[in-house]
N, C-alpha and C positions, 0 to 999 in steps of 0.2 A: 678651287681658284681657277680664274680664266687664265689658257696657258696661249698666251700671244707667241713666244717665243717658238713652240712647236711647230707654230703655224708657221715662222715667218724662219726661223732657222732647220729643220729640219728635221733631218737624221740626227745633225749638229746634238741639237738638243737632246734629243737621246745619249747622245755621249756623254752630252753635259752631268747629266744625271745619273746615269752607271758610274760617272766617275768621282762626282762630288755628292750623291743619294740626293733622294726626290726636293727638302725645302733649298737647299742650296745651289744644287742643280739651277732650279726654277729661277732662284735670285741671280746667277750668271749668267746664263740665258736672257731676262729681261736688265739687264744689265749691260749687257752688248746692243741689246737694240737702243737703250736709252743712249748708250755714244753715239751709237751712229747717227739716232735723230740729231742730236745735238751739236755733231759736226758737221750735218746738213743742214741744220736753221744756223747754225755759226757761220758757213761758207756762205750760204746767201744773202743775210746780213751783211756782211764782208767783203760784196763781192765785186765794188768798185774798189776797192782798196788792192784787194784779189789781182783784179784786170789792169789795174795800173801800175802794179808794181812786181807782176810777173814775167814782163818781159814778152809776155803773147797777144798776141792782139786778135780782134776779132776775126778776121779772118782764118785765123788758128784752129778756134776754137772751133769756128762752121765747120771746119773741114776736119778737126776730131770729132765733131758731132755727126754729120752724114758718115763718116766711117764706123763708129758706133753701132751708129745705128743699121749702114748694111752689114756690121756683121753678126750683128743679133737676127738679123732677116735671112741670111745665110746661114745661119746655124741651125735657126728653127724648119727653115726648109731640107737643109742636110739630114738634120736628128729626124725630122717627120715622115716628109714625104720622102726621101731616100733611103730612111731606117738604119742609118751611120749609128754608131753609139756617139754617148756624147763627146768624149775625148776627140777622136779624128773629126767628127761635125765641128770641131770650135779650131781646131788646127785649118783645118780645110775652109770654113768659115774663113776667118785670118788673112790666107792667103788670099785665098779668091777676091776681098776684098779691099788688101792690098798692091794685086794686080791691076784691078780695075779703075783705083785710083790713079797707078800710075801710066795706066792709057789714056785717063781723059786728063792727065797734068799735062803727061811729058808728049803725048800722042797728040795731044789738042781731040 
């Protein structure tokens, strides 16, 4: 059988399977990704509904979006090129790019 789940969960999936043996392993494993696809085309579907009636507005969102995204950009540079393990790179990460945010809000 094609094992998506290994690919996309991991180690994860290894667990899955020491702990529930190989066909049922396999079936919770792609069974997790089938939620998650499905809470991902559900949100998006959703997602005027979503923005209308959660209280956040777009500008919210840009600005959880570029923080996101630097601190996935700080992580990968922490874990990479600095050779941080993952743990303190996503802590550090975090920070850094909670700092930065609040220099160019509060700093202008």
């Amino acid at each position: 059988m094609f094992d998506l789940a290994s690919i996309m969960l991991g180690t994860f999936q290894g667990e899955l399977v020491s702990v529930f043996g190989s066909s049922i392993g396999w079936f919770v494993g792609h069974a997790i990704l089938l939620a998650a696809l499905v809470a991902v085309v559900f949100g998006i579907r959703e997602r005027d509904h979503v923005i209308k009636h959660s209280g956040l507005g777009r500008s919210q969102a840009i600005d959880f979006g570029f923080f996101l995204l630097l601190t996935l950009s700080l992580f990968y540079f922490y874990s990479t090129v600095c050779g941080f393990a993952s743990g303190p790179s996503l802590v550090v990460g975090v920070v850094s790019a909670l700092f930065l945010r609040w220099m160019v809000t509060i700093l202008g």
